[in-house]
C-alpha positions as YAML, in Angstrom:
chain: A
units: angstrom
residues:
- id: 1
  name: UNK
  ca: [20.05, -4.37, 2.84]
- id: 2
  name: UNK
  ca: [17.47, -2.22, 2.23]
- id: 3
  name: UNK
  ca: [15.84, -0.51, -0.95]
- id: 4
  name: UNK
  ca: [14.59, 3.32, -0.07]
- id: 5
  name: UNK
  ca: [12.42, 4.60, -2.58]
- id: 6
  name: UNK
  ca: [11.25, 8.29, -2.63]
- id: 7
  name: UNK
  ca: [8.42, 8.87, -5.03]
- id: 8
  name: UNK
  ca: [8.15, 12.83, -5.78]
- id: 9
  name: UNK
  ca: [5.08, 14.59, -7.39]
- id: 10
  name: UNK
  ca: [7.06, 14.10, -10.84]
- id: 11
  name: UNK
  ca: [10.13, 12.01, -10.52]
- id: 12
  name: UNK
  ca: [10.89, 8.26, -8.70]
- id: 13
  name: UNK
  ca: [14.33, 8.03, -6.80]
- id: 14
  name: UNK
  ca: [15.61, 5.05, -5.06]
- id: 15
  name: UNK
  ca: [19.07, 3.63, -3.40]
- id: 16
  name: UNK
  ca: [19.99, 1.04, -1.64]
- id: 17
  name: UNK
  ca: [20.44, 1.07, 2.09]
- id: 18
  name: UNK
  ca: [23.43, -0.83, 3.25]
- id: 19
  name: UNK
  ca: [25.30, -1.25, 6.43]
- id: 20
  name: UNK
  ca: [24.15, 2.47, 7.34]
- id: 21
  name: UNK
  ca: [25.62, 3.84, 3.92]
- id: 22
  name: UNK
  ca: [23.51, 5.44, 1.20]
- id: 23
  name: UNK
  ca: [24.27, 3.85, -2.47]
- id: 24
  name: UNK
  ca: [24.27, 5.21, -5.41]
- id: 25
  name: UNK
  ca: [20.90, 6.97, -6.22]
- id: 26
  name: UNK
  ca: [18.48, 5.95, -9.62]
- id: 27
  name: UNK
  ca: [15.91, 8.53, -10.81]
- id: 28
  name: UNK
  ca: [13.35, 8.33, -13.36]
- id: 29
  name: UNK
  ca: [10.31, 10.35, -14.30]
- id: 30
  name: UNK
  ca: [6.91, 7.96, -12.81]
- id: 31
  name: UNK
  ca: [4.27, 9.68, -15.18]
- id: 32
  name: UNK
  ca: [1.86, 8.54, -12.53]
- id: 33
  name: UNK
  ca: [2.91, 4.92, -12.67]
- id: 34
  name: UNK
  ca: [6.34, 2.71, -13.32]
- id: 35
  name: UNK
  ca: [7.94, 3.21, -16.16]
- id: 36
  name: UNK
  ca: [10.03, 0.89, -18.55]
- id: 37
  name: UNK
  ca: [13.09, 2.26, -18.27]
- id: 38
  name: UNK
  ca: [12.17, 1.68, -13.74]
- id: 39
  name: UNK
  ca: [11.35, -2.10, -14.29]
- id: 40
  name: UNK
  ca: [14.33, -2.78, -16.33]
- id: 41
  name: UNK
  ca: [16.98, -0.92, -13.78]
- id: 42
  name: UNK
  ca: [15.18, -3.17, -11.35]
- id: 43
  name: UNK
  ca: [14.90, -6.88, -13.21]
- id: 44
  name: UNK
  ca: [18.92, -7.72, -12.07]
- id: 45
  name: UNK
  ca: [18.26, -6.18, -8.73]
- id: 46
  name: UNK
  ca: [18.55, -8.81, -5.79]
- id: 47
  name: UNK
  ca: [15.47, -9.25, -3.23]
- id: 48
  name: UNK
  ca: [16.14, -6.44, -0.44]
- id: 49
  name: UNK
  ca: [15.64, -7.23, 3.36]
- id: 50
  name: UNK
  ca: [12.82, -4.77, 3.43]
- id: 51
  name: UNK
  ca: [11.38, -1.81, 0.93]
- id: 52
  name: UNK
  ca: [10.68, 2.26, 2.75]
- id: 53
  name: UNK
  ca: [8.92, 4.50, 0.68]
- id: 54
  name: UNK
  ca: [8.04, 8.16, 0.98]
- id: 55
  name: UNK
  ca: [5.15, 8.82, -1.51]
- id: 56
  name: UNK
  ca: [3.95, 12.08, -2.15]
- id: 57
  name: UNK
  ca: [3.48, 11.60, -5.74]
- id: 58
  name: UNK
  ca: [-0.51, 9.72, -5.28]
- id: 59
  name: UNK
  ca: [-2.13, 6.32, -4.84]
- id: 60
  name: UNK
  ca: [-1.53, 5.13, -8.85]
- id: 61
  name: UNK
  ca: [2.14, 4.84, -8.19]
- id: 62
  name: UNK
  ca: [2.18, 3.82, -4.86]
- id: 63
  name: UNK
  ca: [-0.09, 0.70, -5.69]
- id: 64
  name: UNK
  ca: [1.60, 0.27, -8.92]
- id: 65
  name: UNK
  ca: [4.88, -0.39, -6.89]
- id: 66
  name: UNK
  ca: [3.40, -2.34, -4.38]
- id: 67
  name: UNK
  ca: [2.05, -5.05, -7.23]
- id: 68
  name: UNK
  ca: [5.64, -5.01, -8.52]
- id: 69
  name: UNK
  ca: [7.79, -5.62, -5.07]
- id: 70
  name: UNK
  ca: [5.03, -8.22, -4.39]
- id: 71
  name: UNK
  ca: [5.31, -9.92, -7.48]
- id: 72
  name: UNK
  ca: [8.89, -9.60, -7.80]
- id: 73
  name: UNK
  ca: [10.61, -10.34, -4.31]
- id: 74
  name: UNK
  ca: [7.22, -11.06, -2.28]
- id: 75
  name: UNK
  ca: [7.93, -8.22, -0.35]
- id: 76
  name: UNK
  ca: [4.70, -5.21, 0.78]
- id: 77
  name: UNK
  ca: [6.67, -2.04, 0.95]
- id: 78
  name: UNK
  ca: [6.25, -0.03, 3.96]
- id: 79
  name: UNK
  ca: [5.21, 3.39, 3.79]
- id: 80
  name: UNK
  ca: [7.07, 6.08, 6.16]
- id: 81
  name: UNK
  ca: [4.40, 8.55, 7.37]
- id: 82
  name: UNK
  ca: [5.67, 12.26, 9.56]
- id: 83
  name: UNK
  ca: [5.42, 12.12, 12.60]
- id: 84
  name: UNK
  ca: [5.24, 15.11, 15.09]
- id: 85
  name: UNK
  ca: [8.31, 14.49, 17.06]
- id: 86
  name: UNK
  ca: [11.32, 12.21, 16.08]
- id: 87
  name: UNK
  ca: [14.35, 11.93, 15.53]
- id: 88
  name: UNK
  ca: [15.44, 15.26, 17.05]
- id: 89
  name: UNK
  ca: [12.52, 17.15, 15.24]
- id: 90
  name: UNK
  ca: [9.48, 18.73, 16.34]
- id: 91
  name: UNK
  ca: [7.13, 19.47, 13.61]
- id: 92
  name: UNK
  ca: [5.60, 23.09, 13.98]
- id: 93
  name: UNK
  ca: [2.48, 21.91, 11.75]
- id: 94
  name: UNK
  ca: [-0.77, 21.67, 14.23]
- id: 95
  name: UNK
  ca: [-1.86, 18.58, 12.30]
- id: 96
  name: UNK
  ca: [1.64, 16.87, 11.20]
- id: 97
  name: UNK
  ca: [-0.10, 14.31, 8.46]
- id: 98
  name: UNK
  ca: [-0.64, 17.44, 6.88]
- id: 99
  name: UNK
  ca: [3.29, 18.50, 6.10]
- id: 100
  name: UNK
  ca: [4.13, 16.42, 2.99]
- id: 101
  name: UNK
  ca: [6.23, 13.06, 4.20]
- id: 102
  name: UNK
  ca: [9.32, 14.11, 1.75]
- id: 103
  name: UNK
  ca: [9.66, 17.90, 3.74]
- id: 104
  name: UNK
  ca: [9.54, 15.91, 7.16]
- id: 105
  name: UNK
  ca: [12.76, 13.52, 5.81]
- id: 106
  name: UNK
  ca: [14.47, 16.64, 4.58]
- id: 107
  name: UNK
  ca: [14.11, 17.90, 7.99]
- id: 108
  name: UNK
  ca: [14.96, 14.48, 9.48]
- id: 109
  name: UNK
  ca: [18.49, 14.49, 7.35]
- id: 110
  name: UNK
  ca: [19.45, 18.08, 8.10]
- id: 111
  name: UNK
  ca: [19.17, 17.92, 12.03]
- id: 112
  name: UNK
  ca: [21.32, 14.96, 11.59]
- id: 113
  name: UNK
  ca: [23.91, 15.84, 9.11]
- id: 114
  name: UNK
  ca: [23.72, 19.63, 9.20]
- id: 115
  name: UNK
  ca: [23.90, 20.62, 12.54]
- id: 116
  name: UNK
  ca: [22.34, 23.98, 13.33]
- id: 117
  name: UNK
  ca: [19.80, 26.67, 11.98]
- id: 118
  name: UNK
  ca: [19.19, 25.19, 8.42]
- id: 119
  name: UNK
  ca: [16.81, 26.38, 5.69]
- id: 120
  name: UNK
  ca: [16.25, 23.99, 3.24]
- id: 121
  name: UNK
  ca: [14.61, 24.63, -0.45]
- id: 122
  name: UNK
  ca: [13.26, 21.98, -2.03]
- id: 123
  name: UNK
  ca: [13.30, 22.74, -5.67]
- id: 124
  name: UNK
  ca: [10.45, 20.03, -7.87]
- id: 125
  name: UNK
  ca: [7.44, 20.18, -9.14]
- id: 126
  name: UNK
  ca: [6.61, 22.68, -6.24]
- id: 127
  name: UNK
  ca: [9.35, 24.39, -4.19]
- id: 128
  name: UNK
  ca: [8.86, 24.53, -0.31]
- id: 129
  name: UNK
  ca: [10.77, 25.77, 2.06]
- id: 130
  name: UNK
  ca: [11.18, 24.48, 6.05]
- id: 131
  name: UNK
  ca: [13.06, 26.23, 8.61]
- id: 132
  name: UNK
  ca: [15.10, 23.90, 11.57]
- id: 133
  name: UNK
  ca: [16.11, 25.80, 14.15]
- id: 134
  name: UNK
  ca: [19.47, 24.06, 15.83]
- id: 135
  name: UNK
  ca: [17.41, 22.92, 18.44]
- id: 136
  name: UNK
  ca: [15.24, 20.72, 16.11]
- id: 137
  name: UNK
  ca: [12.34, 23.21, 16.40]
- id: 138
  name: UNK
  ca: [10.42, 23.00, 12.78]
- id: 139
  name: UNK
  ca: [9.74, 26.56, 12.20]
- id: 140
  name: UNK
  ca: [7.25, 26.47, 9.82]
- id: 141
  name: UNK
  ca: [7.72, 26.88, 5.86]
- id: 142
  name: UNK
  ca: [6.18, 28.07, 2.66]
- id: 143
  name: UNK
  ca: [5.34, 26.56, -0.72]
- id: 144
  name: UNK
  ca: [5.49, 28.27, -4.12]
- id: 145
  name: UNK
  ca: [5.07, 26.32, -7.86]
- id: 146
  name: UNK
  ca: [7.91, 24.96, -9.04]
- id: 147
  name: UNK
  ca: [10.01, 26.75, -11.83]
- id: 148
  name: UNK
  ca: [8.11, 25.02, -14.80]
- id: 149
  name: UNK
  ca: [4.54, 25.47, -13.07]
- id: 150
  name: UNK
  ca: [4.94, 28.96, -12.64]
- id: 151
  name: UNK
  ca: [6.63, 29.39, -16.49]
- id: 152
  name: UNK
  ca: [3.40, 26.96, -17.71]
- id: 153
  name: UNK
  ca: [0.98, 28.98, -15.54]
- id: 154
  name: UNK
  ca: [2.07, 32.25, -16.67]
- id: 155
  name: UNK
  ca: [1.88, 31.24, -20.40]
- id: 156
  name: UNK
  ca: [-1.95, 29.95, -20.15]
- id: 157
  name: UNK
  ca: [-2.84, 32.43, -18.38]
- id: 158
  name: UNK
  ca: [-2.10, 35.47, -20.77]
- id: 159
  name: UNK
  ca: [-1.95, 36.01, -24.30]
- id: 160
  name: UNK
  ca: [2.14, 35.62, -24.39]
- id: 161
  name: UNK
  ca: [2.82, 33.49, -27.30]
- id: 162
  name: UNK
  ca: [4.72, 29.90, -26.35]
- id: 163
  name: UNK
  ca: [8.26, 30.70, -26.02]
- id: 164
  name: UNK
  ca: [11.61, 28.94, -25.34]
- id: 165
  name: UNK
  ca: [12.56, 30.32, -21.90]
- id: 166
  name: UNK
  ca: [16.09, 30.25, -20.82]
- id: 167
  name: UNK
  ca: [16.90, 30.24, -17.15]
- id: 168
  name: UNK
  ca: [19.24, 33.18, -16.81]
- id: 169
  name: UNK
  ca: [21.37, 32.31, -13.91]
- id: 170
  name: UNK
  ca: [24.16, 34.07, -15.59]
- id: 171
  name: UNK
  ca: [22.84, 37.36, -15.69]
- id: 172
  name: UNK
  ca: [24.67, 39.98, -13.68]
- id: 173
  name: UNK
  ca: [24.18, 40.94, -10.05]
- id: 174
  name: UNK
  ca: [23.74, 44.27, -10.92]
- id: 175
  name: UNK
  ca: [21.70, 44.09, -14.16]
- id: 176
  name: UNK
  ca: [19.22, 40.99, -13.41]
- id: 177
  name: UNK
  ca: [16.63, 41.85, -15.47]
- id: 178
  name: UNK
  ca: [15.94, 40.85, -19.47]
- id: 179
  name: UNK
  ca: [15.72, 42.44, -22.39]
- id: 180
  name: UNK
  ca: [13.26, 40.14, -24.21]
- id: 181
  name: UNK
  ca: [9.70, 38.38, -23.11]
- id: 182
  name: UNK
  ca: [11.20, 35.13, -23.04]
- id: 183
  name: UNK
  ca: [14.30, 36.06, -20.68]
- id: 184
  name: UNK
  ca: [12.31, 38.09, -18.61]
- id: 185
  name: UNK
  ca: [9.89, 35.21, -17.61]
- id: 186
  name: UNK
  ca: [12.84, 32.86, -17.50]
- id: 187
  name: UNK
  ca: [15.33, 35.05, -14.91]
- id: 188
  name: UNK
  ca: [11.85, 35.75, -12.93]
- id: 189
  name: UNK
  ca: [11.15, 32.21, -12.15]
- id: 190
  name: UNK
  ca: [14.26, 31.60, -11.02]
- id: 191
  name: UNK
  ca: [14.99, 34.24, -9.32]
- id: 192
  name: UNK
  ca: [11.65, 34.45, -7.29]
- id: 193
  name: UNK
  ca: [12.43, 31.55, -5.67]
- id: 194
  name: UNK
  ca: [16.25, 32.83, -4.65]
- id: 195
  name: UNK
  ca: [15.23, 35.99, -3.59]
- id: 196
  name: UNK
  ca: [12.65, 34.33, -1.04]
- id: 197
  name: UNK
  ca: [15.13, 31.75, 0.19]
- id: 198
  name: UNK
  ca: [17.61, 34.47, 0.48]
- id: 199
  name: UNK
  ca: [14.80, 36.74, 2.68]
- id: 200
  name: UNK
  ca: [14.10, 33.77, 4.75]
- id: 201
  name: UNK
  ca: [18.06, 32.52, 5.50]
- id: 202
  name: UNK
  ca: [18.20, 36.38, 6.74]
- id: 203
  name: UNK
  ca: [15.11, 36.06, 8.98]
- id: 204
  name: UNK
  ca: [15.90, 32.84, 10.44]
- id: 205
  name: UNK
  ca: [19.88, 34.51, 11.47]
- id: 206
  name: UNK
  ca: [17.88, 37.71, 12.66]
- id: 207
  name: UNK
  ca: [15.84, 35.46, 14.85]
- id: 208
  name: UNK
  ca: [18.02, 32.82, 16.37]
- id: 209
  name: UNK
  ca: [21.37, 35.09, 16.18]
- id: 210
  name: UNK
  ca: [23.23, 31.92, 14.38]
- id: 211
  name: UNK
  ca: [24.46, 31.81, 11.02]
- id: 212
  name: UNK
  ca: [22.14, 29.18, 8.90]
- id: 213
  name: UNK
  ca: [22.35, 26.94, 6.58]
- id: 214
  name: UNK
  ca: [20.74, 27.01, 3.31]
- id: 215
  name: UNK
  ca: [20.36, 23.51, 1.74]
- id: 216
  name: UNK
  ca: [19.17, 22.95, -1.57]
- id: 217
  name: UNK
  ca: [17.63, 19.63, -2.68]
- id: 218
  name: UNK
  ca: [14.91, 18.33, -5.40]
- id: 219
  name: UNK
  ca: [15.30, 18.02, -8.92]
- id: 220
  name: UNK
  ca: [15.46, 22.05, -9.88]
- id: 221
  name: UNK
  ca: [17.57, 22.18, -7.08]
- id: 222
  name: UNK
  ca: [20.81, 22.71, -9.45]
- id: 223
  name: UNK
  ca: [18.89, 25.26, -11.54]
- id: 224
  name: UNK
  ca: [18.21, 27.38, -8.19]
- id: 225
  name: UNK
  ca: [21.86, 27.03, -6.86]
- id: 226
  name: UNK
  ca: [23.77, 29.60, -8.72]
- id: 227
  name: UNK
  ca: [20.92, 32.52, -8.19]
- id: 228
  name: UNK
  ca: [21.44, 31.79, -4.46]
- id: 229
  name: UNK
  ca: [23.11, 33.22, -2.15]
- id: 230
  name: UNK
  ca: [26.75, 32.34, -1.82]
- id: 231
  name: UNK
  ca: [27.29, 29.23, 0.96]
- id: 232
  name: UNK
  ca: [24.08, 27.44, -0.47]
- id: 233
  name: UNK
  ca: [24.79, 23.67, -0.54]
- id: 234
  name: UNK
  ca: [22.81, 21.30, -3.17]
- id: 235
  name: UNK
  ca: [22.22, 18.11, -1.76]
- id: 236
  name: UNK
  ca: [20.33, 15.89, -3.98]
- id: 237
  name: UNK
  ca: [19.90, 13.21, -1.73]
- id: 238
  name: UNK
  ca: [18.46, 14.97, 1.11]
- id: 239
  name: UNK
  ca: [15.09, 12.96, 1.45]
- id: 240
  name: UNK
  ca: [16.43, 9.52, 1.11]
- id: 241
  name: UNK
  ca: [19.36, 10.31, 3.52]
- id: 242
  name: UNK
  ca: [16.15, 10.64, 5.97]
- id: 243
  name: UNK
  ca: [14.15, 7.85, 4.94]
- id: 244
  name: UNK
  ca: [17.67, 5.98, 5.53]
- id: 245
  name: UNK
  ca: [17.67, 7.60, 9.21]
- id: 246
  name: UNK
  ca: [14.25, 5.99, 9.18]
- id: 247
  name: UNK
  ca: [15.36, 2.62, 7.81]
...
């Protein structure tokens, strides 16, 4: 039994490992560290067999978990690093350290589980998004700020006063645009990202002649999903169904 834990730039998700089946998934915000609300979800936990992490969320919470598992279960957590071919996948990056550890389990998941051309969007703090050919080829990707980083970057950045923004996934196909400040920023941020994952799905069909599959994962993943294109599939767990490939 093992205890997966995937610590994101914001947000700490973990699940237990059991018998090749992926438990039920805890999340918490890490604020560079472990939370309260973590340590008491974890006091009436039993001692795993073993502890994988993916970190991409810095060295403060890494080490903060590793003096917790030690002084909890005596356990050193190991931490799962990309690697430029495995598990069906062949990273496109030149230097593979260099593609974050959470895009390379994403990968790792959908050549396993989603057979095929896939294009996943991971929607968090940034949103990035990696193209698998069906052949396990790693295209390449892109990386944009997440929805609140570009909302928070916009508002420094200019003399628009501090607003309430909305998300405005409702708004209709063929009127998509606001009629206020505050709508306008909030349909533009998510929409950006859509339109971009909708641009890519079509590039990746026009160049590999299959039909692909656009996966959506990461904690703004369900505020992306309806402004996609129709056939999108949210899985939340994407990353830790990888690092459980791994465990």
């Amino acid at each position: 039994m093992d205890l997966l834990v995937d610590i994101g730039n914001t947000s700490l998700r973990w699940a237990w490992h059991v018998d090749g089946r992926l438990g039920e998934v805890g999340s918490v915000r890490h604020f560079g560290g472990l939370p309260i609300d973590l340590l008491a979800a974890w006091e009436a936990m039993e001692r795993p067999a073993r502890i994988l992490v993916a970190n991409v969320g810095g060295e403060a919470v890494a080490a903060a978990l590793g003096r917790v598992c030690e002084g909890r279960w005596g356990l050193v957590p190991g931490f799962v690093r990309t690697e430029a071919e495995a598990f069906g996948v062949r990273i496109a990056y030149a230097e593979p350290a260099r593609l974050g550890v959470d895009r390379w389990l994403a990968l790792v998941a959908a050549r396993r589980h989603f057979p095929g051309d896939v294009l996943i969007v991971d929607a968090g703090t940034a949103i990035t998004f990696d193209l698998l050919a069906a052949d396990g080829r790693h295209l390449g990707g892109l990386i944009l700020p997440g929805v609140e980083a570009m909302r928070d970057t916009l508002l420094r950045g200019t003399q628009i006063p501090r607003l309430e923004v909305p998300d405005r996934v409702d708004a209709p196909v063929d009127r998509p645009w606001a009629e206020d400040t505050a709508g306008a920023i909030g349909a533009a941020t998510i929409q950006a990202p859509a339109a971009l994952a909708e641009r890519l799905q079509r590039t990746l069909a026009e160049r590999t002649g299959g039909a692909p599959r656009l996966l959506v994962t990461g904690g703004d993943g369900a505020r992306l999903l309806p402004a996609l294109p129709a056939g999108a599939e949210l899985v939340a767990d994407l990353v830790l169904r990888g690092l459980a490939l791994v465990s």
